[in-house]
Backbone as CSV, one residue per row, in Angstrom:
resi,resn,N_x,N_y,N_z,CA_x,CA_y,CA_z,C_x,C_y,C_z
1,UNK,-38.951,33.763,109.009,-38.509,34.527,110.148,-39.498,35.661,110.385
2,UNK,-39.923,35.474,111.236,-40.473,36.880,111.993,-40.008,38.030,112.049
3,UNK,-40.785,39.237,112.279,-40.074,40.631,112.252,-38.592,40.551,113.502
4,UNK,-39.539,39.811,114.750,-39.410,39.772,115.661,-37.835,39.120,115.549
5,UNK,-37.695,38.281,114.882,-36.232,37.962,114.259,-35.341,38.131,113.658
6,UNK,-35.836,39.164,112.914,-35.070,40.147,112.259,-34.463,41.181,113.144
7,UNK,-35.502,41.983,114.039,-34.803,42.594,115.041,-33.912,41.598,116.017
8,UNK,-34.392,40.600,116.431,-32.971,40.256,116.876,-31.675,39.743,116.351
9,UNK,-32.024,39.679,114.965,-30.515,39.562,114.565,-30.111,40.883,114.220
10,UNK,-30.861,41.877,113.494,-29.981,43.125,113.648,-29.369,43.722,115.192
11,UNK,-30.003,43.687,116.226,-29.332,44.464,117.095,-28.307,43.868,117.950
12,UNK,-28.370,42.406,117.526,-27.653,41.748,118.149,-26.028,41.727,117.650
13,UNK,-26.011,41.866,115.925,-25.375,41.859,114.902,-24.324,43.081,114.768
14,UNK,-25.544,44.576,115.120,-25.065,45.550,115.584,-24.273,45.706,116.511
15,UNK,-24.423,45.298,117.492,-24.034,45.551,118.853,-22.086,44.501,118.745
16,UNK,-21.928,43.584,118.199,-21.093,43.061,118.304,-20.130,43.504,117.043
17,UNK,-20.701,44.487,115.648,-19.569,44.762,114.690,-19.557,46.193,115.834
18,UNK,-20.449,46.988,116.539,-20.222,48.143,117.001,-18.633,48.030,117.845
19,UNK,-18.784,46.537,118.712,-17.579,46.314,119.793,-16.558,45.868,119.014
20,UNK,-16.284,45.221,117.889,-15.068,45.119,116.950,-14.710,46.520,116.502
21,UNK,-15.506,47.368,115.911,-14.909,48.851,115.507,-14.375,49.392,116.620
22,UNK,-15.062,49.418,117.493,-14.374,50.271,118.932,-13.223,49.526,119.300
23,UNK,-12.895,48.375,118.968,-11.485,47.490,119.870,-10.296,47.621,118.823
24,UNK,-10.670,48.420,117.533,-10.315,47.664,116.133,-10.276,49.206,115.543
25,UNK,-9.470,50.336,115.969,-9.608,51.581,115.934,-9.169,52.264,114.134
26,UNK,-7.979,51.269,113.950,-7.603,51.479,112.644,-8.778,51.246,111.598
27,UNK,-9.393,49.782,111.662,-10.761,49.284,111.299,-12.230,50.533,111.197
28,UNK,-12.012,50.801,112.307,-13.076,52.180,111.838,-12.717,53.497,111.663
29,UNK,-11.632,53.470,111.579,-10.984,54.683,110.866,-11.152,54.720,109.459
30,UNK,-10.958,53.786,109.171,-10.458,53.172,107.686,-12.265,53.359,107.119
31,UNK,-12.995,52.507,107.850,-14.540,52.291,107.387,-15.327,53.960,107.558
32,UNK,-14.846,55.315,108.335,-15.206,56.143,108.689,-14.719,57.054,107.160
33,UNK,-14.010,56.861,106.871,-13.033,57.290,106.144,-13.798,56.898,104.345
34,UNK,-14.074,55.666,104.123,-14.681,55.289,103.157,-16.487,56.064,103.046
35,UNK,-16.942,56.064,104.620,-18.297,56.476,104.776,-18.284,58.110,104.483
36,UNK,-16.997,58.891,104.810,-16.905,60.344,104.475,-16.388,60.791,102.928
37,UNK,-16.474,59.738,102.109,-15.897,59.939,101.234,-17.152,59.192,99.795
38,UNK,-18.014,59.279,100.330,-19.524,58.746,99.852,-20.661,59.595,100.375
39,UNK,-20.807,59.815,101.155,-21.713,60.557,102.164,-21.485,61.707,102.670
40,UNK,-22.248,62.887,102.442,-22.087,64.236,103.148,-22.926,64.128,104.313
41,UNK,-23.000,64.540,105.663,-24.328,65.251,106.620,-24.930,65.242,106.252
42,UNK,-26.461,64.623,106.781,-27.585,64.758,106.119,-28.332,64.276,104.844
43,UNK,-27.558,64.040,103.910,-27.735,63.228,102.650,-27.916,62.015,102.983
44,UNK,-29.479,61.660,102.152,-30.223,60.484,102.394,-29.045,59.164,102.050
45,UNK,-28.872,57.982,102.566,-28.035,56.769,102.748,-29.068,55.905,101.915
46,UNK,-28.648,56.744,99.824,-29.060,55.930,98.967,-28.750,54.133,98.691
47,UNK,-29.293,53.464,98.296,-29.197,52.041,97.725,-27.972,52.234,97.075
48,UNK,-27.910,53.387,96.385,-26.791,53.506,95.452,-25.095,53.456,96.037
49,UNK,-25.497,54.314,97.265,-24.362,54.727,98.267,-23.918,53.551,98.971
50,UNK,-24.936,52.844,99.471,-25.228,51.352,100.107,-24.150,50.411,99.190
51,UNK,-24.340,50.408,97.804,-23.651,49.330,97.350,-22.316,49.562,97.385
52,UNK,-21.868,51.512,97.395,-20.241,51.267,97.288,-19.546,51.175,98.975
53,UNK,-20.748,51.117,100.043,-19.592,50.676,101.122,-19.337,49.483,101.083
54,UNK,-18.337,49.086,100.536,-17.593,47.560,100.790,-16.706,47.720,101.872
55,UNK,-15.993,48.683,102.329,-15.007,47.876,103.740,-16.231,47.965,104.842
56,UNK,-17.110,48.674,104.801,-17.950,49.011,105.736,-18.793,47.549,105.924
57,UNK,-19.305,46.829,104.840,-19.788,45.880,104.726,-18.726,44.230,105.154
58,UNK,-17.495,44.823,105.164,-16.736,43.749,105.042,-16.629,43.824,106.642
59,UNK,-16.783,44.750,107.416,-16.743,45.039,108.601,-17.661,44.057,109.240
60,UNK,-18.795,44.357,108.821,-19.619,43.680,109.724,-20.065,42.455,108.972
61,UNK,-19.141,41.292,108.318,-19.398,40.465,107.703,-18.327,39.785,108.422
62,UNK,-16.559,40.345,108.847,-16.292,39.819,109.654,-16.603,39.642,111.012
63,UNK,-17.871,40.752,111.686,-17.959,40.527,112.911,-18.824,39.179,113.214
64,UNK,-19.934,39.144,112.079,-20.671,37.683,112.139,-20.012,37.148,111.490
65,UNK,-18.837,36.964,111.479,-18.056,35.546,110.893,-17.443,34.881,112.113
66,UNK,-17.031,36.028,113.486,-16.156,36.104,114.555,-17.637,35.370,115.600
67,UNK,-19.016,36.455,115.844,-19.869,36.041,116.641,-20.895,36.351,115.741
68,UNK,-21.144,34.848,114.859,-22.611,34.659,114.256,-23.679,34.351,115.390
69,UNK,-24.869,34.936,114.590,-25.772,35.160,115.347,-26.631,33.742,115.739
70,UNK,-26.454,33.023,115.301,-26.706,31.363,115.521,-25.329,30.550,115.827
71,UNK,-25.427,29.619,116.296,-23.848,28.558,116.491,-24.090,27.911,115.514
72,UNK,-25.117,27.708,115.001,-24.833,26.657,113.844,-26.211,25.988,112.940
73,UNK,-26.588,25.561,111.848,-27.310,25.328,110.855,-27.951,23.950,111.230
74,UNK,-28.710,23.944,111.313,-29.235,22.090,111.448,-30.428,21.470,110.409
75,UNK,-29.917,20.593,109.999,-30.716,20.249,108.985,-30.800,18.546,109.418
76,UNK,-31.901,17.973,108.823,-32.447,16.824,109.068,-32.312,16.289,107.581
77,UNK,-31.252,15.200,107.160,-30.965,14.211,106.282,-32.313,13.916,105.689
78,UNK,-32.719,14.680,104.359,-33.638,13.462,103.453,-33.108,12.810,102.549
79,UNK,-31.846,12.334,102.395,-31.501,11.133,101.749,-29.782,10.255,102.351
80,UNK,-29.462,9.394,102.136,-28.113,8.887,102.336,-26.923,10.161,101.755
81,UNK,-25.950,10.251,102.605,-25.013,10.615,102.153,-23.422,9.977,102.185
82,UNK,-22.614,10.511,101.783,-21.136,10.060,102.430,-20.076,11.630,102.411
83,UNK,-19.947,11.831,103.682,-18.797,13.074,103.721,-17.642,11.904,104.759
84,UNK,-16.934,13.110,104.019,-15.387,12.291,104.401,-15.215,10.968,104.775
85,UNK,-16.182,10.104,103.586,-15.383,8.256,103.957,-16.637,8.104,104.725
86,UNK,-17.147,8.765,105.513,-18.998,8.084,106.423,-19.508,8.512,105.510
87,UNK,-20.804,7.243,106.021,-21.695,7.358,105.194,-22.928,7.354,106.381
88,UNK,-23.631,8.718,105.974,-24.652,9.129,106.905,-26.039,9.030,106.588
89,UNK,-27.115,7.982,107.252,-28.368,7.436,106.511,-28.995,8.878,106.136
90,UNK,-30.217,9.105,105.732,-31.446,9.902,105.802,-31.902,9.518,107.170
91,UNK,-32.405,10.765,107.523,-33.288,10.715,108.717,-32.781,11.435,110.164
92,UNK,-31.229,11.190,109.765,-30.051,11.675,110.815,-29.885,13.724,110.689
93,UNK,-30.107,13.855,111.705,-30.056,15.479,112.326,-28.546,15.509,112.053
94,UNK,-28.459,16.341,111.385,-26.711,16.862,110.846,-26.575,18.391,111.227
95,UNK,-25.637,18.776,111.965,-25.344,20.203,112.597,-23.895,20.668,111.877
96,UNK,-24.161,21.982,111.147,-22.541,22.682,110.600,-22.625,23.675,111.717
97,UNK,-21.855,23.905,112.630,-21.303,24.747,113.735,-20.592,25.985,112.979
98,UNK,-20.775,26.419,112.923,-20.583,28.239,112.285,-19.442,28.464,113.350
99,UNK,-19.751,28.942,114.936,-19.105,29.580,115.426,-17.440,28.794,115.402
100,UNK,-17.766,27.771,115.265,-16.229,26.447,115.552,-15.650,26.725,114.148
101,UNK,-16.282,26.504,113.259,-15.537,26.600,111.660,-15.046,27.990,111.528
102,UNK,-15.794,29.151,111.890,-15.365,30.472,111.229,-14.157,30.764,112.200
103,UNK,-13.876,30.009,112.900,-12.952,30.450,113.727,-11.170,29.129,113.912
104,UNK,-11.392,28.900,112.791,-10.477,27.416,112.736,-9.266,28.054,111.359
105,UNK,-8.033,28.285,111.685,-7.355,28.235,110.932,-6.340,27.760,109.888
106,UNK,-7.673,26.412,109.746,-7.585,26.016,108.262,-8.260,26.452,107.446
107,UNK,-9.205,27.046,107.746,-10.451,28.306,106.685,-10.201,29.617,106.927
108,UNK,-9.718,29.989,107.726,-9.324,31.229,107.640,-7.470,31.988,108.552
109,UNK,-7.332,32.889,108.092,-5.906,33.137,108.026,-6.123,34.085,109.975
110,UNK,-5.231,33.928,110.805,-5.353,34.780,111.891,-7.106,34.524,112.221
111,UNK,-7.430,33.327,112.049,-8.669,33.517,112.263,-9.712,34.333,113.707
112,UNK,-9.175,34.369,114.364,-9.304,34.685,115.907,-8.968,36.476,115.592
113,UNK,-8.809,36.901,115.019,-8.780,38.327,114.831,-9.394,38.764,113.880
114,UNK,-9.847,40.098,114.231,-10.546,41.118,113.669,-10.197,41.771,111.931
115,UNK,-10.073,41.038,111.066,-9.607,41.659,109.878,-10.607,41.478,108.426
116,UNK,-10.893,42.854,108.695,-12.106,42.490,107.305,-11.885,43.306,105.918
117,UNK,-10.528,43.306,105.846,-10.094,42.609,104.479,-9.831,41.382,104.133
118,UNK,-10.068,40.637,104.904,-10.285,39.269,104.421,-11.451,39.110,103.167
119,UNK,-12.332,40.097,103.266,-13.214,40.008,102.520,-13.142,40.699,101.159
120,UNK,-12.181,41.404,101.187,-12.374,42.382,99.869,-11.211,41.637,99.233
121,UNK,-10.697,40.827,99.587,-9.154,40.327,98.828,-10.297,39.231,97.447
122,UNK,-9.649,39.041,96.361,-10.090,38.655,94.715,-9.897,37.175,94.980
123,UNK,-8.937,36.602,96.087,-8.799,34.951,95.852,-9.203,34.692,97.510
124,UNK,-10.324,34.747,97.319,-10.680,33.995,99.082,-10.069,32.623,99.122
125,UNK,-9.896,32.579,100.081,-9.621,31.254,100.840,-10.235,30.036,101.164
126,UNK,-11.478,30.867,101.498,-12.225,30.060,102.339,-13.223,29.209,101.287
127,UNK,-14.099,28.048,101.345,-15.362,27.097,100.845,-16.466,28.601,100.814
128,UNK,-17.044,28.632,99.650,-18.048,29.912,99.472,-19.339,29.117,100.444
129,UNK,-19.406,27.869,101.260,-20.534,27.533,102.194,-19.860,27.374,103.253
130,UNK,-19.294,27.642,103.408,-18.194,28.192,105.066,-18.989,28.787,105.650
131,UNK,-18.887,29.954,105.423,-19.828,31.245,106.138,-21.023,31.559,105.177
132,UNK,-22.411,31.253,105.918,-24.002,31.298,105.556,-24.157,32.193,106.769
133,UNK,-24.173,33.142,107.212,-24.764,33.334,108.622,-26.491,33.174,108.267
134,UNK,-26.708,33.473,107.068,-28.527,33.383,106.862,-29.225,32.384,105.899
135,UNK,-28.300,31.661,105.995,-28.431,29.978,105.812,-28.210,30.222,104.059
136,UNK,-29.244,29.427,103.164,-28.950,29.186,101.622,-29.967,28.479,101.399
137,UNK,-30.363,28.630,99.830,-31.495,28.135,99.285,-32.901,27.931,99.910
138,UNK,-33.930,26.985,100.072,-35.019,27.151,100.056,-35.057,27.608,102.005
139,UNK,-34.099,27.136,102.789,-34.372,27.802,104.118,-33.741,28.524,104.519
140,UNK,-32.904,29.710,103.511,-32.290,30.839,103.915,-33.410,31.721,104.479
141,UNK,-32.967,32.268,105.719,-33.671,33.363,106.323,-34.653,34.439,105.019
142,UNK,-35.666,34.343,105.447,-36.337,35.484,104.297,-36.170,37.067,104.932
143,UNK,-35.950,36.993,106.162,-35.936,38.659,106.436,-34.308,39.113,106.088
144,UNK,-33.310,38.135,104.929,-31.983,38.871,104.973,-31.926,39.978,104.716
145,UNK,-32.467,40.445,103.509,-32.076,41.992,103.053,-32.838,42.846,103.758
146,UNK,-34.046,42.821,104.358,-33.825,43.888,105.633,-32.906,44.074,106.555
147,UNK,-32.516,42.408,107.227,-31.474,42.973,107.936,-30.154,43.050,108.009
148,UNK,-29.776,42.621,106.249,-28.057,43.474,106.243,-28.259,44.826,105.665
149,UNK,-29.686,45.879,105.344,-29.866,46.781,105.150,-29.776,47.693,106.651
150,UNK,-30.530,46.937,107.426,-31.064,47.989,108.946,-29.237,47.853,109.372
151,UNK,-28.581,47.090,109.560,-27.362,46.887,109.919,-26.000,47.788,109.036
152,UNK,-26.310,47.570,107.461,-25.659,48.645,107.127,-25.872,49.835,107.674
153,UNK,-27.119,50.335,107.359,-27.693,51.900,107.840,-27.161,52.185,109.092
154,UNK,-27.512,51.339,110.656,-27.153,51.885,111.343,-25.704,52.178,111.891
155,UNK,-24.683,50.586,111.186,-23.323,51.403,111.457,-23.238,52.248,110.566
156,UNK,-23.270,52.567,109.094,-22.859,53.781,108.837,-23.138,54.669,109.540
157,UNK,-24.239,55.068,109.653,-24.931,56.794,110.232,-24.288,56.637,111.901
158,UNK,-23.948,55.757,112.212,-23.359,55.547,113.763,-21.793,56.023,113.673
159,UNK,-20.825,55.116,112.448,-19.624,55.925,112.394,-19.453,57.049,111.358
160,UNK,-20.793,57.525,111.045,-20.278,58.809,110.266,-20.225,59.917,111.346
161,UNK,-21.315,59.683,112.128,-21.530,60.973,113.428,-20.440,60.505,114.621
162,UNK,-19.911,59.489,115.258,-19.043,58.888,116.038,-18.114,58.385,116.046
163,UNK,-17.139,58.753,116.773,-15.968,57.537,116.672,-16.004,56.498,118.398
164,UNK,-16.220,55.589,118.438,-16.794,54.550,118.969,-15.476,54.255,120.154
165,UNK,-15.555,54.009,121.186,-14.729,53.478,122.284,-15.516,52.731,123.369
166,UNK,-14.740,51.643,123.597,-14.914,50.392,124.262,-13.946,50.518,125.117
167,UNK,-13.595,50.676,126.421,-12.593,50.474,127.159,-13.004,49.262,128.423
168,UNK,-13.234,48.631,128.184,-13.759,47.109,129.402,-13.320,46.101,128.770
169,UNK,-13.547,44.940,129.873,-12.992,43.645,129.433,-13.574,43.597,127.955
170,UNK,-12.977,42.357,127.309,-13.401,41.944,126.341,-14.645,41.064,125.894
171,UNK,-15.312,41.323,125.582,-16.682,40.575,125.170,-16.730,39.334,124.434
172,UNK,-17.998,38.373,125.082,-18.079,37.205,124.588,-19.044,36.698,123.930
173,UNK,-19.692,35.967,123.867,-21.394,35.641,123.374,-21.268,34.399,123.855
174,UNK,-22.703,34.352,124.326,-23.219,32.988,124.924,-24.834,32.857,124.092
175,UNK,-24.958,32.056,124.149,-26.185,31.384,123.239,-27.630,31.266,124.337
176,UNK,-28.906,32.529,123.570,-30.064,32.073,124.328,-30.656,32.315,122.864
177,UNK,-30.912,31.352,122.310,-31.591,31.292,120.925,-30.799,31.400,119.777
178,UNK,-29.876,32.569,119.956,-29.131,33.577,119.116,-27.819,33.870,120.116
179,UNK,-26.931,33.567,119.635,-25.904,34.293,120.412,-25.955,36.200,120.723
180,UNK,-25.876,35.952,122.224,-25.861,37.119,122.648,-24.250,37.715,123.382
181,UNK,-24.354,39.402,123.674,-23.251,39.828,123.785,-23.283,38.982,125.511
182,UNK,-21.957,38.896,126.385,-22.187,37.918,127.601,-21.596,39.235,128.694
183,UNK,-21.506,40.546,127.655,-21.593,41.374,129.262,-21.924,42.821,128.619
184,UNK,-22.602,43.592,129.617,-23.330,44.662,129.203,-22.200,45.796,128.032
185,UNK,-22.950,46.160,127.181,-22.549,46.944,126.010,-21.986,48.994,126.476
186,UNK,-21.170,49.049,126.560,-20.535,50.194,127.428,-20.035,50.818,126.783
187,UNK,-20.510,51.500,125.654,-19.559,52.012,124.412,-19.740,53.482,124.896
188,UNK,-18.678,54.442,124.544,-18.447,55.533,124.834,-18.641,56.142,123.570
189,UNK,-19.198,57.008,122.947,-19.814,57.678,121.921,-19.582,59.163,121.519
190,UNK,-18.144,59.498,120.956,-18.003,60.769,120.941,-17.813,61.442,119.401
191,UNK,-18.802,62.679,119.547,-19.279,63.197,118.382,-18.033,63.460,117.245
192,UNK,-17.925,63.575,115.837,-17.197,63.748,115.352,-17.192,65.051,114.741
């Protein structure tokens, strides 16, 4: 992946946990709340600090679970397989659809809503290859940990200084490479 891809999955990534916190008020209360209770003003947003936001992280792990930044994984068969009873040659283009699965409630509970304690709960639910948003093994994205770093950083330091409001229709994503937001980003931004 290119830099160039990295920025677009962070701001894209951004922009859609930014519109879940703002619709999802308890949600960033709760994540504002964890970020003031780690972090003073001004104090550098250590690695160290980084690892104890977990709802903050769970935040924007459900927002790309809701609108991943790809629809889906495609891989090209190098050998025979059999899933569920077919048996699929080598050679055959095989697609896992992210946006259809993360949103199907046989993998996940209320799936269609905003809840990211789903993530901090000890007995997940879900197949641990359910949700890849940055794929796995030899063709997982190489720019990940920059960009669930640039993405942590900027919602924290965004809801430590803000509390976030969205008052417009509800937002969608439509796909030009990467799923994008499908109507302009209108967040109201007031200091805390």
């Amino acid at each position: 992946m290119q830099l160039q891809g990295v920025t677009l999955m962070t701001s894209h990534t951004t922009s859609f946990a930014l519109y879940f916190l703002a619709k999802n008020p308890q949600a960033q209360e709760k994540a504002h709340s964890e970020i003031k209770n780690l972090l003073s003003r001004g104090q550098p947003l250590t690695q160290k600090i980084m690892n104890e936001l977990h709802y903050v992280k769970a935040c924007i792990k459900e927002s790309m679970r809701l609108f991943p930044i790809v629809t889906g994984t495609v891989r090209r068969l190098d050998h025979d397989i059999v899933l569920s009873g077919y048996r699929i040659p080598a050679g055959v283009i095989f697609m896992f659809q992210n946006l259809v699965a993360c949103r199907q409630e046989q993998y996940f509970y209320q799936a269609d809503k905003f809840i990211p304690e789903r993530w901090l709960e000890e007995d997940k639910q879900h197949h641990p290859f359910l949700f890849l948003p940055f794929g796995f093994g030899k063709r997982m994205c190489i720019g990940r940990r920059i960009a669930e770093q640039e993405i942590l950083l900027l919602i924290t330091k965004i809801i430590q200084n803000f509390h976030i409001e969205y008052n417009y229709e509800d937002i969608d994503c439509y796909f030009r490479m990467v799923n994008v937001p499908d109507k302009p980003l209108r967040f109201k931004f007031i200091h805390r």
